[in-house]
PyMOL Python script that loads the backbone (N, CA, C, O; Angstrom):
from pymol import cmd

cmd.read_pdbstr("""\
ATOM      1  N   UNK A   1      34.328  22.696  -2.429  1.00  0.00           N
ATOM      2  CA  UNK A   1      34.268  21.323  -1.960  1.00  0.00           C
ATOM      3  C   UNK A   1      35.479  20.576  -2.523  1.00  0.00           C
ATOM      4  O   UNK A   1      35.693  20.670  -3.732  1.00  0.00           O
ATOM      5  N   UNK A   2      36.327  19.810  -1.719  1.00  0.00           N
ATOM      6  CA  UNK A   2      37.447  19.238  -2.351  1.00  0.00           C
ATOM      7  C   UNK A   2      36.912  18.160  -2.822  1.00  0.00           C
ATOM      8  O   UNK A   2      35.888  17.582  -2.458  1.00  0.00           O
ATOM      9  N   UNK A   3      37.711  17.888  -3.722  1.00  0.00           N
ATOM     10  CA  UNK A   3      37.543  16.907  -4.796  1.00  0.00           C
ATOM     11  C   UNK A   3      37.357  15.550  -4.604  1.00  0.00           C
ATOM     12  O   UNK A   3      36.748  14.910  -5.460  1.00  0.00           O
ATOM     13  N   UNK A   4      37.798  15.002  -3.589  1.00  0.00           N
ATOM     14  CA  UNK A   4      37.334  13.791  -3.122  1.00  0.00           C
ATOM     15  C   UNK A   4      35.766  13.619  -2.612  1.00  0.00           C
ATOM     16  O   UNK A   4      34.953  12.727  -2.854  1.00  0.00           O
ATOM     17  N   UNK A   5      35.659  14.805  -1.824  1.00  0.00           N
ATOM     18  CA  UNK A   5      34.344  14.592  -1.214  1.00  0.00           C
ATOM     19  C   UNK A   5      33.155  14.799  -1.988  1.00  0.00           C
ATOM     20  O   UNK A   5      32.043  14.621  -1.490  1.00  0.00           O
ATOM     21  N   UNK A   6      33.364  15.259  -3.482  1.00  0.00           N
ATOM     22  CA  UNK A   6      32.607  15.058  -4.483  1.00  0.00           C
ATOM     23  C   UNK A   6      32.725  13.896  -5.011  1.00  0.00           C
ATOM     24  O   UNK A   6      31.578  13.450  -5.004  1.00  0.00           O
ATOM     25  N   UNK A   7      33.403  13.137  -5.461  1.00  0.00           N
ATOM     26  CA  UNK A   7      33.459  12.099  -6.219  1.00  0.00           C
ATOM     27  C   UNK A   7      33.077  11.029  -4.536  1.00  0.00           C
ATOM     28  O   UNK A   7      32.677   9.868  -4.615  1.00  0.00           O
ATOM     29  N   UNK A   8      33.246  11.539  -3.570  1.00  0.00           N
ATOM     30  CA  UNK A   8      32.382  10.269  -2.857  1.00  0.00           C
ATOM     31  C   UNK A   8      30.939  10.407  -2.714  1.00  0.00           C
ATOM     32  O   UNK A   8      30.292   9.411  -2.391  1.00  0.00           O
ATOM     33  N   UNK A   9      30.019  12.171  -3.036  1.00  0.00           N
ATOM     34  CA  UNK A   9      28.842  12.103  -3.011  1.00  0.00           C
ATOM     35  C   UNK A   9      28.614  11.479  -3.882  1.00  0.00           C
ATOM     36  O   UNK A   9      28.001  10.488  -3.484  1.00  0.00           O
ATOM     37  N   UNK A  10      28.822  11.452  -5.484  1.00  0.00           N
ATOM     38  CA  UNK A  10      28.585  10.984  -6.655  1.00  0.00           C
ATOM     39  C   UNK A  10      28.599   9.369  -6.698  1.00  0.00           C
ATOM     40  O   UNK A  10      28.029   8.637  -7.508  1.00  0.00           O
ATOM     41  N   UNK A  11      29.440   9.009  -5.560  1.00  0.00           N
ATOM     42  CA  UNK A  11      29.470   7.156  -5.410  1.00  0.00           C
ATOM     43  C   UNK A  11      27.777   7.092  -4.821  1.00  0.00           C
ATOM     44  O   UNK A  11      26.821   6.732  -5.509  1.00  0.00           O
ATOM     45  N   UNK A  12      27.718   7.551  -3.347  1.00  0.00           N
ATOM     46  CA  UNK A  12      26.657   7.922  -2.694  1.00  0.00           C
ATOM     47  C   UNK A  12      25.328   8.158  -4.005  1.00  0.00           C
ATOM     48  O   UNK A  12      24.636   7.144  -4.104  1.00  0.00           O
ATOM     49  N   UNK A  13      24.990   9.085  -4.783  1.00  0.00           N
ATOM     50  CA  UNK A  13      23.876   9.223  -5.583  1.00  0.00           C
ATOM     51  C   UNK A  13      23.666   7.892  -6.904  1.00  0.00           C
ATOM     52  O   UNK A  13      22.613   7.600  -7.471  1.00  0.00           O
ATOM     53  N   UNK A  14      24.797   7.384  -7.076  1.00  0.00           N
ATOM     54  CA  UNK A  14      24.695   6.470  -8.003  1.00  0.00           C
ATOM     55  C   UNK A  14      24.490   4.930  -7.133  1.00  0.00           C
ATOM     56  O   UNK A  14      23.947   3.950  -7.643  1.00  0.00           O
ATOM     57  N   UNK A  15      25.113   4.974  -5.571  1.00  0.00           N
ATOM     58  CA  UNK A  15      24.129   3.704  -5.209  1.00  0.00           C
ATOM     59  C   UNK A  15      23.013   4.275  -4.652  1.00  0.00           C
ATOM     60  O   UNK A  15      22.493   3.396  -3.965  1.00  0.00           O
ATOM     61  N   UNK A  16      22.533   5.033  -4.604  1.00  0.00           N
ATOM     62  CA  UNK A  16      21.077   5.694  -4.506  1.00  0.00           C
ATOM     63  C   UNK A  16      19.864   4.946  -5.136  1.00  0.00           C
ATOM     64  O   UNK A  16      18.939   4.205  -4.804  1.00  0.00           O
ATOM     65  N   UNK A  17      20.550   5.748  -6.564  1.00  0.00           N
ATOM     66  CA  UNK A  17      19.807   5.487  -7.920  1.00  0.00           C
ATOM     67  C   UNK A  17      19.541   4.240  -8.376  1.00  0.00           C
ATOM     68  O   UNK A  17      18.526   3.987  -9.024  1.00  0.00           O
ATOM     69  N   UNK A  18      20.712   3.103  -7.973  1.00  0.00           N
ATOM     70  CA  UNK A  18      20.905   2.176  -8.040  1.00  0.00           C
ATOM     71  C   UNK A  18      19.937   1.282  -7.589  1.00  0.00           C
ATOM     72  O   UNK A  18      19.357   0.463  -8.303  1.00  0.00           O
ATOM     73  N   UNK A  19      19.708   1.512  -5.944  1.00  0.00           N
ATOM     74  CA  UNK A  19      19.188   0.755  -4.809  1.00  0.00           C
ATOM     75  C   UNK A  19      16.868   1.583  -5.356  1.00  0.00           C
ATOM     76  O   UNK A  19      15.795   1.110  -4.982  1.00  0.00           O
ATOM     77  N   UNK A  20      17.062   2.460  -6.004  1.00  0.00           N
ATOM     78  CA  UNK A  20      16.160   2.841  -6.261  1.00  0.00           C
ATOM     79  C   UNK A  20      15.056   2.504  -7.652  1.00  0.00           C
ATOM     80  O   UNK A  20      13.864   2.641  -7.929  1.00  0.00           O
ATOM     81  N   UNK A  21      16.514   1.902  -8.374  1.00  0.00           N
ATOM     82  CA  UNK A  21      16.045   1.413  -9.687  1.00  0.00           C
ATOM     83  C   UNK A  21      15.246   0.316  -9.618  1.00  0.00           C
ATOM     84  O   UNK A  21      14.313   0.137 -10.402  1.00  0.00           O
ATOM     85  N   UNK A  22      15.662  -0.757  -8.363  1.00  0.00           N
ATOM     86  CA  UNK A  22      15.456  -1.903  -7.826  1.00  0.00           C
ATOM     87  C   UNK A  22      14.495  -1.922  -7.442  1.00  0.00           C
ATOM     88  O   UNK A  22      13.746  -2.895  -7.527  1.00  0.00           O
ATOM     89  N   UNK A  23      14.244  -0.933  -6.942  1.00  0.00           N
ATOM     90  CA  UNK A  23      12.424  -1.293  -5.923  1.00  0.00           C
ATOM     91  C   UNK A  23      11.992  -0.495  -6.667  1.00  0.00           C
ATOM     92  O   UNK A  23      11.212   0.169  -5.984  1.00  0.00           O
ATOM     93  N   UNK A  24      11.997   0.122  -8.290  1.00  0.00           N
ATOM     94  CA  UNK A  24      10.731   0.611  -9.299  1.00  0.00           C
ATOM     95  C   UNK A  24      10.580  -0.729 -10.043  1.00  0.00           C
ATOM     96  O   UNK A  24       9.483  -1.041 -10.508  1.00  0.00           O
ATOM     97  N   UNK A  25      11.793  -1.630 -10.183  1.00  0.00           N
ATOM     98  CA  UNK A  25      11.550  -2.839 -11.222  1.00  0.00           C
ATOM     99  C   UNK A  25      10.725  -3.363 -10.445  1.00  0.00           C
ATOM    100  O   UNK A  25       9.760  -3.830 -11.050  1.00  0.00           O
ATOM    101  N   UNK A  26      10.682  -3.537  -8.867  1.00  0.00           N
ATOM    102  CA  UNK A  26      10.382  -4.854  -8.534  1.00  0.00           C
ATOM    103  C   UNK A  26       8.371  -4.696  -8.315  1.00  0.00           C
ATOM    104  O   UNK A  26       7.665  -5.625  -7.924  1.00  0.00           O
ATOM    105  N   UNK A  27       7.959  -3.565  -8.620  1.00  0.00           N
ATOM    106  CA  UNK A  27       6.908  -2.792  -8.351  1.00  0.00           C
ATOM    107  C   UNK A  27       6.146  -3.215  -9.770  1.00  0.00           C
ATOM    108  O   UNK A  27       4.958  -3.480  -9.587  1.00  0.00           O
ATOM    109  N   UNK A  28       6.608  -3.331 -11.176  1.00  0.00           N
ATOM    110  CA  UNK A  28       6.552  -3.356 -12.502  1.00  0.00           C
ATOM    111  C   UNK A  28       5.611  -4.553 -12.198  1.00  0.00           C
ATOM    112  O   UNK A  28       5.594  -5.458 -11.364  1.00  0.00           O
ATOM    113  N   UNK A  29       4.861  -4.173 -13.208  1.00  0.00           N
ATOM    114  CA  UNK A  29       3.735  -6.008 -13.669  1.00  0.00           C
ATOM    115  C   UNK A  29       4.398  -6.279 -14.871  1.00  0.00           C
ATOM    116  O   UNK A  29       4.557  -5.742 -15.967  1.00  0.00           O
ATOM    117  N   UNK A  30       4.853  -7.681 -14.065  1.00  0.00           N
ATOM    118  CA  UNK A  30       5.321  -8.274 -15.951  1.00  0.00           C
ATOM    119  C   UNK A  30       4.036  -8.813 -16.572  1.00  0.00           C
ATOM    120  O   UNK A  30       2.966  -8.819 -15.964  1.00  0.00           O
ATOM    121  N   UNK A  31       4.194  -9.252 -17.778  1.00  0.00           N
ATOM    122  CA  UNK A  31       3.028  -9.692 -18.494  1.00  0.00           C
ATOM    123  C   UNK A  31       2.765 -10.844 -18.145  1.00  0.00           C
ATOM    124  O   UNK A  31       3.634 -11.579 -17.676  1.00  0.00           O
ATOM    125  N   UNK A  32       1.499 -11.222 -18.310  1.00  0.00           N
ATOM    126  CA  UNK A  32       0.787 -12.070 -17.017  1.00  0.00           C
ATOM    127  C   UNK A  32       0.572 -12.359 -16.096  1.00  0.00           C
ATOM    128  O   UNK A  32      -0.146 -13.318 -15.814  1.00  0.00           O
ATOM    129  N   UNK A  33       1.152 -11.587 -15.283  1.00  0.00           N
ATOM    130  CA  UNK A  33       1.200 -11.457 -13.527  1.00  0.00           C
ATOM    131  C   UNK A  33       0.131 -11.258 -12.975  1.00  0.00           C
ATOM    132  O   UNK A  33      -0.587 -10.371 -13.435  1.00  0.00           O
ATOM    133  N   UNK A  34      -0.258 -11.937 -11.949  1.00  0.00           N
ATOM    134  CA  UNK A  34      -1.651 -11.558 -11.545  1.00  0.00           C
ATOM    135  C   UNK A  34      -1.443 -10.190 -10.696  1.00  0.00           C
ATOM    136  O   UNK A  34      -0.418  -9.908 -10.075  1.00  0.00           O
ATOM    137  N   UNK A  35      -2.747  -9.303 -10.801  1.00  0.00           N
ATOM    138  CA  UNK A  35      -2.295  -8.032 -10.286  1.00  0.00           C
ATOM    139  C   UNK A  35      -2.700  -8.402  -8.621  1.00  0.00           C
ATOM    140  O   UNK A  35      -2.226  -7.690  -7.736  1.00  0.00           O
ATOM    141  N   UNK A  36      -3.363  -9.254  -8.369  1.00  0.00           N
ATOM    142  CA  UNK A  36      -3.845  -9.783  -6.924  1.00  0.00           C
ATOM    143  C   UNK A  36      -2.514  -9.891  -6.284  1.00  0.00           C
ATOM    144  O   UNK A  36      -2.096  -9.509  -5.191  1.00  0.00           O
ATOM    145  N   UNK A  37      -1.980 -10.508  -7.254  1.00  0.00           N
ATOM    146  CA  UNK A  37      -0.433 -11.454  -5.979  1.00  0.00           C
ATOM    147  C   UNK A  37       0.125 -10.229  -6.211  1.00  0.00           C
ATOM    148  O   UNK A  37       0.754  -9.847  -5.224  1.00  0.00           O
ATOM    149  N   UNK A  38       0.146  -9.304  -7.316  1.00  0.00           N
ATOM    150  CA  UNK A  38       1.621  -8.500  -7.460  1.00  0.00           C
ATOM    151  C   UNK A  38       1.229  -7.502  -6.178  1.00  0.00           C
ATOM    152  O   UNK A  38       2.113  -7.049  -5.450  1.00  0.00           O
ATOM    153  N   UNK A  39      -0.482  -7.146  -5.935  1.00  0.00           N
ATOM    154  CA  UNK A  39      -0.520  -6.357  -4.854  1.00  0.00           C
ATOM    155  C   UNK A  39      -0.448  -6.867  -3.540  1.00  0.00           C
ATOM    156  O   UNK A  39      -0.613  -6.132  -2.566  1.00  0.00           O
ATOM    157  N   UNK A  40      -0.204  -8.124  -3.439  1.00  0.00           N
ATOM    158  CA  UNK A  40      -0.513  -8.808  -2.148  1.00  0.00           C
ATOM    159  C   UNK A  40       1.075  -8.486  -1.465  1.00  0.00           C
ATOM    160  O   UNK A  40       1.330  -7.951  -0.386  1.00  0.00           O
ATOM    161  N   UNK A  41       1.924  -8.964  -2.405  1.00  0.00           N
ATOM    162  CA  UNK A  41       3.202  -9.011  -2.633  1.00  0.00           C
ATOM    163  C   UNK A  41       4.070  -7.625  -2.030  1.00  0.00           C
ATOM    164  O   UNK A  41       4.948  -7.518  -1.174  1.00  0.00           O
ATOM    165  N   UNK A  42       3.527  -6.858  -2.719  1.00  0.00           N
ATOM    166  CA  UNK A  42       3.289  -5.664  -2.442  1.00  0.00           C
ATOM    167  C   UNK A  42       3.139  -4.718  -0.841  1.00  0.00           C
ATOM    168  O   UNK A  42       3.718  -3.786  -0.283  1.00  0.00           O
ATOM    169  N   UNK A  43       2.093  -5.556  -0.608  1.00  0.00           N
ATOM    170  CA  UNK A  43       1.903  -5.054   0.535  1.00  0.00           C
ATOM    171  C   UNK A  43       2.073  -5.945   1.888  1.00  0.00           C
ATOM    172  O   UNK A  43       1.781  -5.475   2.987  1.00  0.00           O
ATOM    173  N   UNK A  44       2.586  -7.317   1.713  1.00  0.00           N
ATOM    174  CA  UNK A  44       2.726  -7.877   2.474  1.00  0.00           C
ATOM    175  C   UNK A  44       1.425  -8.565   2.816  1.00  0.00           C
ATOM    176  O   UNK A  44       1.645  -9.383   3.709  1.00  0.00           O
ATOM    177  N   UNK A  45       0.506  -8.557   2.554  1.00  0.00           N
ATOM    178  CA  UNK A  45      -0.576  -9.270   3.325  1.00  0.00           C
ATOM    179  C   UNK A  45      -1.555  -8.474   4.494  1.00  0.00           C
ATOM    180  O   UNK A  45      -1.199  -7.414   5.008  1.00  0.00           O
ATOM    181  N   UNK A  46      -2.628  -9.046   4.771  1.00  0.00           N
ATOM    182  CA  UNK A  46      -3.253  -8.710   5.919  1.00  0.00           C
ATOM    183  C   UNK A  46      -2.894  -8.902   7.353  1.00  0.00           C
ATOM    184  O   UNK A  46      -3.705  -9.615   7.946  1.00  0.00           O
ATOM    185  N   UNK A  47      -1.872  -8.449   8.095  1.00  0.00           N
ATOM    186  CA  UNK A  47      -1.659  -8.558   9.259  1.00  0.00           C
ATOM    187  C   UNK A  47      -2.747  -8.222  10.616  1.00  0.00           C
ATOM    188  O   UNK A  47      -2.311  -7.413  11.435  1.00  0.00           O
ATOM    189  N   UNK A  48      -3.310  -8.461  10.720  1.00  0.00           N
ATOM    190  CA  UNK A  48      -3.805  -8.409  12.314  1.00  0.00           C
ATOM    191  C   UNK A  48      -4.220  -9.108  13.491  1.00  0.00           C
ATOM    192  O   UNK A  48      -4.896 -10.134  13.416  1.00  0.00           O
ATOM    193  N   UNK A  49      -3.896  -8.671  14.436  1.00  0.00           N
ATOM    194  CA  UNK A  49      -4.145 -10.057  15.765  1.00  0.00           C
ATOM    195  C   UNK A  49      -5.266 -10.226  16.387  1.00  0.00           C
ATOM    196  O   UNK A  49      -5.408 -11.037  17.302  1.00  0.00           O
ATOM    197  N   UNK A  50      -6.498  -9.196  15.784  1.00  0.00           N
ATOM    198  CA  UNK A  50      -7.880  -9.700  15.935  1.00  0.00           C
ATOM    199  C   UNK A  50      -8.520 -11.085  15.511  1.00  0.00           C
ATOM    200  O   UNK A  50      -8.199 -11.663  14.472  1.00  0.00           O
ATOM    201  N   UNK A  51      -9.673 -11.675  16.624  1.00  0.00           N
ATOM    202  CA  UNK A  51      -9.706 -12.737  15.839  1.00  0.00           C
ATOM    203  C   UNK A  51     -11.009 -12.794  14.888  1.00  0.00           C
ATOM    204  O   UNK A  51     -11.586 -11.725  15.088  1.00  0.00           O
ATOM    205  N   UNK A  52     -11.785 -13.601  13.884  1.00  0.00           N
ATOM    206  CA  UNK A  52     -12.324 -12.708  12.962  1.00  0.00           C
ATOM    207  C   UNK A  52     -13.824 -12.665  13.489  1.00  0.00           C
ATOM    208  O   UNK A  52     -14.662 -12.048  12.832  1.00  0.00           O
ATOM    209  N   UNK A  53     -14.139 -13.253  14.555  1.00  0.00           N
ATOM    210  CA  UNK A  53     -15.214 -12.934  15.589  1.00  0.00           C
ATOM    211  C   UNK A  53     -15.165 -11.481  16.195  1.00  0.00           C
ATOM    212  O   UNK A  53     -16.083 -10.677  16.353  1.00  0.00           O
ATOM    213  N   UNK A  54     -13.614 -11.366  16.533  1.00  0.00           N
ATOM    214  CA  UNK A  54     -13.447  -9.680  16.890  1.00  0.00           C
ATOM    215  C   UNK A  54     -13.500  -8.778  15.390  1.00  0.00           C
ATOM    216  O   UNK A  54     -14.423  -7.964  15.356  1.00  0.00           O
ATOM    217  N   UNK A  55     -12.836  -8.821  14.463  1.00  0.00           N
ATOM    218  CA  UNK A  55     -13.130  -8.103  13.397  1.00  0.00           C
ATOM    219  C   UNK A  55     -14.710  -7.870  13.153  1.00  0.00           C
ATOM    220  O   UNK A  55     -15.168  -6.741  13.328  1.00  0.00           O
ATOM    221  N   UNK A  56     -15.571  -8.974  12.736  1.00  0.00           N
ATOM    222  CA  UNK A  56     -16.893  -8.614  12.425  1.00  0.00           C
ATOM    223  C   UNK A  56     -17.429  -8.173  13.423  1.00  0.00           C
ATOM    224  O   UNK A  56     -18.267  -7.378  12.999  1.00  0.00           O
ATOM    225  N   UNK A  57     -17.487  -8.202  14.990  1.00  0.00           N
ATOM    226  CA  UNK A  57     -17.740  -7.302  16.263  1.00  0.00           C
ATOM    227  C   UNK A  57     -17.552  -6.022  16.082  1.00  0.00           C
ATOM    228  O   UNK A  57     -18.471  -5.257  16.373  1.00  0.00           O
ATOM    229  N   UNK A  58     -16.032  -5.395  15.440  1.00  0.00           N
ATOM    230  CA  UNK A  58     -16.173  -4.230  15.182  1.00  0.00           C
ATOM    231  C   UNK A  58     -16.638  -3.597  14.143  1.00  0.00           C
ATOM    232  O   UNK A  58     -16.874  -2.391  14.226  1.00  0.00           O
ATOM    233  N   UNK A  59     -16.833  -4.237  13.085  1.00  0.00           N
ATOM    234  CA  UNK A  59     -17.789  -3.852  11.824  1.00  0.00           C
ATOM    235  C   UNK A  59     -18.735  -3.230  12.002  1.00  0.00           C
ATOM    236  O   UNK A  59     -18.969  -2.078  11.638  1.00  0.00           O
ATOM    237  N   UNK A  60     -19.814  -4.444  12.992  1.00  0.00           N
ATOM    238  CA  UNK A  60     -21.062  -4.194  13.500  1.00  0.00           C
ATOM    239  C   UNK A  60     -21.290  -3.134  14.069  1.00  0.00           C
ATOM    240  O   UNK A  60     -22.197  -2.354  13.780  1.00  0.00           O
ATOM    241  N   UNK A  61     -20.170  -2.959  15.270  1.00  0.00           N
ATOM    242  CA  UNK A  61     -19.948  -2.199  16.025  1.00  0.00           C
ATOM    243  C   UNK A  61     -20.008  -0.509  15.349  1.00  0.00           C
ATOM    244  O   UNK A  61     -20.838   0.331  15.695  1.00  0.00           O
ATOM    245  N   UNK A  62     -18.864  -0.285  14.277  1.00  0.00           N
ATOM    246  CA  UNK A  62     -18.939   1.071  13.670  1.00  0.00           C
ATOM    247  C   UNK A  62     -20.171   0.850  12.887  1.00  0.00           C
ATOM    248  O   UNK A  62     -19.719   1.436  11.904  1.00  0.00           O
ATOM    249  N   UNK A  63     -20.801   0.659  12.680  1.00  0.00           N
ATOM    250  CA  UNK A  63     -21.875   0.399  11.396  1.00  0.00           C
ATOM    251  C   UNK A  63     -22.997   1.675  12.373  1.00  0.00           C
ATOM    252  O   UNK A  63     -23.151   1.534  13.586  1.00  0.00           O
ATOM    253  N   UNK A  64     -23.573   2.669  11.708  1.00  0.00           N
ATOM    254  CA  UNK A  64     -24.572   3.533  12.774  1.00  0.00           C
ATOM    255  C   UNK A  64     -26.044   3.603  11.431  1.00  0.00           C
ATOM    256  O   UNK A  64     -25.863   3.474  10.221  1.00  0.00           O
ATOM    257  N   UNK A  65     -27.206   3.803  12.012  1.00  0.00           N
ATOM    258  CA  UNK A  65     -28.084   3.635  11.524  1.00  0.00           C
ATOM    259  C   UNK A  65     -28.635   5.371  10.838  1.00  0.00           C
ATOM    260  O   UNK A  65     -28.180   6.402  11.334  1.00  0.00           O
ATOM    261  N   UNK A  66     -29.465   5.386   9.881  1.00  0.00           N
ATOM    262  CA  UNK A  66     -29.560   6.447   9.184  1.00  0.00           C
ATOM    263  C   UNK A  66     -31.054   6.090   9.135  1.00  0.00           C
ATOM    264  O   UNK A  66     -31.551   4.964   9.162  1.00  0.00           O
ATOM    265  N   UNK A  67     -32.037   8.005   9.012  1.00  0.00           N
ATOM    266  CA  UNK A  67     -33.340   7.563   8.432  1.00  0.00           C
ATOM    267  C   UNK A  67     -33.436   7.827   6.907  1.00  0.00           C
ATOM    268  O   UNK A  67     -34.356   7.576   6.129  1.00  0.00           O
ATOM    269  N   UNK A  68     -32.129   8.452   6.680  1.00  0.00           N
ATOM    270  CA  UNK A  68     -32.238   9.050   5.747  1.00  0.00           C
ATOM    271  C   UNK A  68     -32.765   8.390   4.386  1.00  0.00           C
ATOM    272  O   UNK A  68     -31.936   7.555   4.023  1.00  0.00           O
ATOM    273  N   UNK A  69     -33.803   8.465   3.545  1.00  0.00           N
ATOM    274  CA  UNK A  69     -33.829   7.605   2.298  1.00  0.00           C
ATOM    275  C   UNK A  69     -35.536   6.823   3.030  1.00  0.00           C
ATOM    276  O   UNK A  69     -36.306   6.140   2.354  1.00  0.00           O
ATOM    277  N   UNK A  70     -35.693   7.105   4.178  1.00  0.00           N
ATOM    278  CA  UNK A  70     -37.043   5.935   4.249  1.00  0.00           C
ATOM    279  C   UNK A  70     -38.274   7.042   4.610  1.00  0.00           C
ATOM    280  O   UNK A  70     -39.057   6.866   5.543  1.00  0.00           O
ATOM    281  N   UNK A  71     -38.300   7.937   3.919  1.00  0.00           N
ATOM    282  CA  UNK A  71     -39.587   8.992   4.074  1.00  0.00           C
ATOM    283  C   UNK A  71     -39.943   8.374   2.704  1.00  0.00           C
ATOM    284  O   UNK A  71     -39.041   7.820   2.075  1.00  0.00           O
ATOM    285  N   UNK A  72     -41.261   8.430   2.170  1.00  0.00           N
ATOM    286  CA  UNK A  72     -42.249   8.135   1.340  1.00  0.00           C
ATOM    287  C   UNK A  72     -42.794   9.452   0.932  1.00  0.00           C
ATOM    288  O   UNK A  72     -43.107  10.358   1.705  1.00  0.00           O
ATOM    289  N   UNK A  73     -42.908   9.473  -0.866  1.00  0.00           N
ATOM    290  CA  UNK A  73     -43.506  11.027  -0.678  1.00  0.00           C
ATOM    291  C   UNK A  73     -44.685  10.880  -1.946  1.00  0.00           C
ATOM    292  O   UNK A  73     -44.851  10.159  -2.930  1.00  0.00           O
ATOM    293  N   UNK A  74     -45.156  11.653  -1.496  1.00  0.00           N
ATOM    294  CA  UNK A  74     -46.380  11.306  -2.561  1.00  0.00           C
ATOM    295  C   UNK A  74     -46.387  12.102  -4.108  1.00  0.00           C
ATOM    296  O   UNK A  74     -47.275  12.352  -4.923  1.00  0.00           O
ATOM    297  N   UNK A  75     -45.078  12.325  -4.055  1.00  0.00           N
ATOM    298  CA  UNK A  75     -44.432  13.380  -5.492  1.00  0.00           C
ATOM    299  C   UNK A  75     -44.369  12.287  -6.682  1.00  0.00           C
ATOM    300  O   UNK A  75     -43.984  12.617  -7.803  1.00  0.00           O
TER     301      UNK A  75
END
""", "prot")
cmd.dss("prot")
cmd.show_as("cartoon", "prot")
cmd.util.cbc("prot")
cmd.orient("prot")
């Protein structure tokens, strides 16, 4: 490999490392941070374009009924 095109991967891995160091700091809980916001933050928030009449519709909706647990035993 000629010698340039090493010393330009090595530019390449060090803004890597660089651009990588950045989004482990920015991930870090500083002390006192609420861990709510740091995860909210994190993840951006709850996005969806349901409205919350449609959300609890589908709740209901997946929710399926079980007998399991309502036998009575005389043990």
């Amino acid at each position: 490999m000629h010698l340039n095109a090493v010393l330009d991967r090595l530019e390449e891995i060090e803004q890597e490392i660089r651009r990588l160091r950045t989004e482990v700091e920015k991930t870090l809980t500083t002390d006192g941070e609420d861990e709510t916001e740091l995860f909210l933050r994190k993840c951006s928030g709850w996005q969806d374009v349901r409205t919350p009449d449609e959300l609890i519709a589908g709740i209901y909706a997946s929710r399926s009924s079980s007998l399991r647990g309502t036998e009575l035993s005389d043990g």
